[in-house]
C-alpha positions as CSV (number, residue, x, y, z in Angstrom):
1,X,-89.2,-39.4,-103.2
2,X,-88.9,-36.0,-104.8
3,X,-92.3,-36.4,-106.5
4,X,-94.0,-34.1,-104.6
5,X,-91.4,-31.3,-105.1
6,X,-91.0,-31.6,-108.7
7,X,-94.6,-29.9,-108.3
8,X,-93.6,-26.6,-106.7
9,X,-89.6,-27.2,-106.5
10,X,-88.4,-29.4,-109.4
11,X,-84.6,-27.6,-108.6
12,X,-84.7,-28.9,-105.0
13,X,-85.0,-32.6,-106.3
14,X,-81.6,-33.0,-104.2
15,X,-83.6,-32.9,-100.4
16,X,-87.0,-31.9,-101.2
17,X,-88.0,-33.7,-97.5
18,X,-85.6,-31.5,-95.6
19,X,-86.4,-28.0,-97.8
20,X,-89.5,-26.0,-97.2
21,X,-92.7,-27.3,-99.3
């Protein structure tokens, strides 16, 4: 899920869909 956030937002592992990529 938060796989593709941990790239650029690894912190923002909690909604990473709903915050800003």
């Amino acid at each position: 899920m938060f796989t593709r956030a941990s790239k650029h937002r690894p912190q923002s592992h909690n909604q990473p869909l709903s915050i800003r990529p």
